[in-house]
C-alpha positions as CSV (number, residue, x, y, z in Angstrom):
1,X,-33.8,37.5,-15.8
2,X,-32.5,35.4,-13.1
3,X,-29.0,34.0,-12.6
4,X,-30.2,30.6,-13.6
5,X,-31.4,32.0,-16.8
6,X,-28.3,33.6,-17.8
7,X,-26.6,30.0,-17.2
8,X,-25.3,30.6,-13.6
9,X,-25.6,28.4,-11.0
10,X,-26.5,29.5,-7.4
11,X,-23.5,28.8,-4.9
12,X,-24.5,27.5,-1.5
13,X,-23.3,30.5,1.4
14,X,-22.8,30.5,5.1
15,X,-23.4,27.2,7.0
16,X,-24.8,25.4,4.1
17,X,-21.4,26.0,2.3
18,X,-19.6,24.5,5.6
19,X,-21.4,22.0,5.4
20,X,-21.7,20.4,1.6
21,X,-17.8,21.6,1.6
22,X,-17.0,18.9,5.5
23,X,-18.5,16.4,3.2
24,X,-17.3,16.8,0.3
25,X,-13.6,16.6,2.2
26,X,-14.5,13.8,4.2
27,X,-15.7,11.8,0.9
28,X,-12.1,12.7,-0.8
29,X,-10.5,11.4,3.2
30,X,-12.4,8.1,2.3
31,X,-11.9,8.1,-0.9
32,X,-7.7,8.6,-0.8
33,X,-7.8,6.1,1.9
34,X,-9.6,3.7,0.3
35,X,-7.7,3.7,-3.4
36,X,-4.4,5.0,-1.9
37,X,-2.0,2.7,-0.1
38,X,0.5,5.7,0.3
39,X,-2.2,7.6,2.1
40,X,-3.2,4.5,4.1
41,X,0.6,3.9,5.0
42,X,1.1,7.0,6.4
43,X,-2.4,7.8,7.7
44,X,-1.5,4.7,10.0
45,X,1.9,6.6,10.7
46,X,0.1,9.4,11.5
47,X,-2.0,8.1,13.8
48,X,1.0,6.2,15.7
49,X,2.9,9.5,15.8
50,X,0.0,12.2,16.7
51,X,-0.6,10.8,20.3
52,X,3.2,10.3,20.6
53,X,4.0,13.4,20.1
54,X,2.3,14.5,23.1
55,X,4.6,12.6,24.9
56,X,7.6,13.2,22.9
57,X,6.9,17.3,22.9
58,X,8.3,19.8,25.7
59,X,6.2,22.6,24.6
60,X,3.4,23.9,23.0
61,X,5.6,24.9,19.9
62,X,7.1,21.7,19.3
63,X,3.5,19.9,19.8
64,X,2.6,21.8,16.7
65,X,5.1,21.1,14.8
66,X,5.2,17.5,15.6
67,X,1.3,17.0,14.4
68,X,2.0,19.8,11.5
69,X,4.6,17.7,10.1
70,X,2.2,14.0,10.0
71,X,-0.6,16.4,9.0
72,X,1.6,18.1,6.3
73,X,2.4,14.8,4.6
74,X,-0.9,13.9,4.7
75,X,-2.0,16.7,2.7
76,X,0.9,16.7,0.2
77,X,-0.3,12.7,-0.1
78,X,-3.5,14.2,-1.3
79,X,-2.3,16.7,-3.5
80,X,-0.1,13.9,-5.3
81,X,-3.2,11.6,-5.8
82,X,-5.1,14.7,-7.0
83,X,-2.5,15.1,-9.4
84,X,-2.4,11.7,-10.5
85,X,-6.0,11.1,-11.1
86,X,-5.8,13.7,-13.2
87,X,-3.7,13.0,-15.3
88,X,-4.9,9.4,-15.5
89,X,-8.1,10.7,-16.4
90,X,-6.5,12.9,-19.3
91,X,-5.4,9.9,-20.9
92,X,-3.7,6.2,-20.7
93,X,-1.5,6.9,-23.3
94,X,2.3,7.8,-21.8
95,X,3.5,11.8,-22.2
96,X,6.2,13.5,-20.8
97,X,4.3,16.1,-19.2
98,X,2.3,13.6,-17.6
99,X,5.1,11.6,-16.3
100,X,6.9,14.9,-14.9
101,X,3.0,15.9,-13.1
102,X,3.5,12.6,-11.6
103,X,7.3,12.7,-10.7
104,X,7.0,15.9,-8.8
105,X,4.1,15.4,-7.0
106,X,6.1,12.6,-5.6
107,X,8.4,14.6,-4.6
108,X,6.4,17.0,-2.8
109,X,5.3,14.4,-1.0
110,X,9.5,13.3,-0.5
111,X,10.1,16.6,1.2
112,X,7.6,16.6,3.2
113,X,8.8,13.5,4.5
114,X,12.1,14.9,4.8
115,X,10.7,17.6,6.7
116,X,9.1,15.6,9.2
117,X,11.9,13.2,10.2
118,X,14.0,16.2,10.4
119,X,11.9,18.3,12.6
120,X,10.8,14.6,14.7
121,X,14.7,14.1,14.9
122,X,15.2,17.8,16.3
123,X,12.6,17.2,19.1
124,X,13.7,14.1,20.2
125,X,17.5,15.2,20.1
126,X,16.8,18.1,21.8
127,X,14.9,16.6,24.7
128,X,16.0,13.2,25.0
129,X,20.0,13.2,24.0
């Protein structure tokens, strides 16, 4: 009996995996940037700040955590829209739960803000003032 009998479904391995997984990412990229205007807003910041921070950055280490920081929001950005389609999906009707799923991923997204405007204002302190 094969696995498809039993109700299993095959899983793609190896480079196939790699590549249904790159575009299924790139379809949630377009997809958060598309229906998102928090995303857009700072995937626009992002892509100001990125090639600054080349310039802004002394070393290697605080290159990283320059970009980690803009690429940190982004990703807490799509963790919060993940969230809230889901709960969107689950129902139109208002729930405390629901609200609290939304409120935090906010503020996920908050602190990672926080995060990068502190580290960005560490940097430029350090080797600028």
């Amino acid at each position: 009996m094969s696995d498809s009998d039993k109700g299993f479904t095959a899983k793609n391995t190896g480079f196939k995996r790699f590549y249904y997984a790159s575009i299924y990412s790139w379809q949630g990229l377009k997809a958060a940037y598309a229906q998102e205007p928090a995303f857009r807003y700072e995937a626009w910041g992002s892509a100001i700040l990125i090639p600054l921070s080349f310039f802004v950055a002394q070393s290697p280490m605080q290159l990283v955590a320059l970009i980690c920081t803009c690429l940190l929001v982004l990703a807490f950005e799509l963790v919060n829209s993940a969230i809230e389609a889901v709960v969107d999906r689950a129902g139109t009707e208002f729930h405390e739960l629901a609200g609290l799923a939304k409120d935090l991923g906010s503020a996920v997204v908050m602190v990672a803000l926080i995060m990068g405007a502190l580290i960005w204002g560490a940097v430029i302190y350090e080797n600028f003032l």
